[in-house]
C-alpha positions in Angstrom: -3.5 -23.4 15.8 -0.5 -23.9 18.5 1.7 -21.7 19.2 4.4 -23.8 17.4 3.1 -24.3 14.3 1.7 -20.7 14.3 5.2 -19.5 14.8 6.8 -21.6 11.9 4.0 -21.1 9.7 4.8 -17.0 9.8 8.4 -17.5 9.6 7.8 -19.6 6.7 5.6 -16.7 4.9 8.2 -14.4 5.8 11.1 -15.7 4.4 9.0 -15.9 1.4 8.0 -12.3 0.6 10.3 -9.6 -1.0 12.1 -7.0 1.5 11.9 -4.0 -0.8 8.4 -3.3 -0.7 6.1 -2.4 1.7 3.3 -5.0 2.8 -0.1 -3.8 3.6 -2.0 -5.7 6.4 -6.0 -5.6 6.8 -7.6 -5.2 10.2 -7.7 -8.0 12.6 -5.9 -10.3 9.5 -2.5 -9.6 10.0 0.2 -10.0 8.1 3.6 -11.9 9.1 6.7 -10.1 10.2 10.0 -10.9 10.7 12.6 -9.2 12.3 16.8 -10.5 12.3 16.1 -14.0 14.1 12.6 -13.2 15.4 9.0 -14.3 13.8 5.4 -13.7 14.5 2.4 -11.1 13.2 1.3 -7.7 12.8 -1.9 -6.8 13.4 -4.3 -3.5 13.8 -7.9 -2.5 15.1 -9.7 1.0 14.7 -10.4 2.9 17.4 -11.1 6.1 18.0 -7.9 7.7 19.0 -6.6 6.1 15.6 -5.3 2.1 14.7 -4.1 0.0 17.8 -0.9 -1.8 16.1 -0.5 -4.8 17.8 3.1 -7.2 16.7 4.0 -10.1 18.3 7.2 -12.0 17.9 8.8 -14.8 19.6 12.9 -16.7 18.3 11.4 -20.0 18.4 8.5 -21.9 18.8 9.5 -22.8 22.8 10.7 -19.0 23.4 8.1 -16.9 25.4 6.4 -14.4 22.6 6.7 -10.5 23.0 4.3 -8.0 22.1 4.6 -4.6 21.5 1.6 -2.2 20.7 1.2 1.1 19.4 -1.9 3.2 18.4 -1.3 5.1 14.6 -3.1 7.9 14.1 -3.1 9.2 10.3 0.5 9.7 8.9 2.0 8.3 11.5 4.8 5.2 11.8 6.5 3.3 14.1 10.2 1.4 14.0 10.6 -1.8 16.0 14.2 -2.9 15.5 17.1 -5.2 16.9 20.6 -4.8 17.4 23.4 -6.2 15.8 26.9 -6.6 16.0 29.0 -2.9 16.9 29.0 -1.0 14.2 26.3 -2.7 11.9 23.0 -1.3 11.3 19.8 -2.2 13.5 17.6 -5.0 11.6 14.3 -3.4 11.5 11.1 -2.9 10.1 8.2 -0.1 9.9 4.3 0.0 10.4 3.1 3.3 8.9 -0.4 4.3 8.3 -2.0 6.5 5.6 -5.9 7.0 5.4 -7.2 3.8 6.0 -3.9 1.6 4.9 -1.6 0.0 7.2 2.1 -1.2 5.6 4.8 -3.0 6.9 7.9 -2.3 5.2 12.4 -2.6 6.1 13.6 1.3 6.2 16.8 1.8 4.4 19.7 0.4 6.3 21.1 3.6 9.0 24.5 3.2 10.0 24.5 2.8 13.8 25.6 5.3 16.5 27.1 4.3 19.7 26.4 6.1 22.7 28.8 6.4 25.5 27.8 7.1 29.5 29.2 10.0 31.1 30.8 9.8 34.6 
């Protein structure tokens, strides 16, 4: 499938499932994620230090993709998120793992927190 169609395909399925719940993904199926103007899939593989998370997102179909990959040992999570505008909360979602189920799910909105250098 190209890259293209892959893309729009995923933020198609995305825009289409709820928010509120967590989705679980099976290994090496995937599921499709979404996060504030990016689109692509979630993924994850056993090994034996725990799962190998493996997300991959791109903002459009001619935009170079990005992936980011984490290994989840049991009861373990991970946030990927974006920033907004000052003072609005991160878009974001979780991957958490617990026995032998891997979810994808939006954590409840955290007000941000700017941070300031010091001279």
């Amino acid at each position: 499938m190209p890259f293209r169609s892959f893309i729009l395909a995923a933020a198609a399925v995305a825009a289409l499932t709820g928010t509120a719940s967590a989705e679980t993904i099976r290994p090496l199926d995937g599921g499709s994620v979404r996060l504030g103007d990016l689109a692509g899939v979630a993924y994850y593989t056993s090994e034996p230090k725990g799962y190998r998370v493996v997300v991959t997102l791109a903002r459009t179909e001619v935009s170079r993709a990005v992936r980011f990959e984490a290994v989840l040992a049991q009861g373990q999570s991970v946030i990927l998120s974006t920033p907004q505008e000052l003072g609005a909360a991160a878009d974001s979602i979780e991957i958490s793992r617990t026995g032998d189920t891997v979810a994808v799910s939006r954590p409840r909105p955290v007000p941000a927190r700017e941070a300031a250098a010091l001279n």
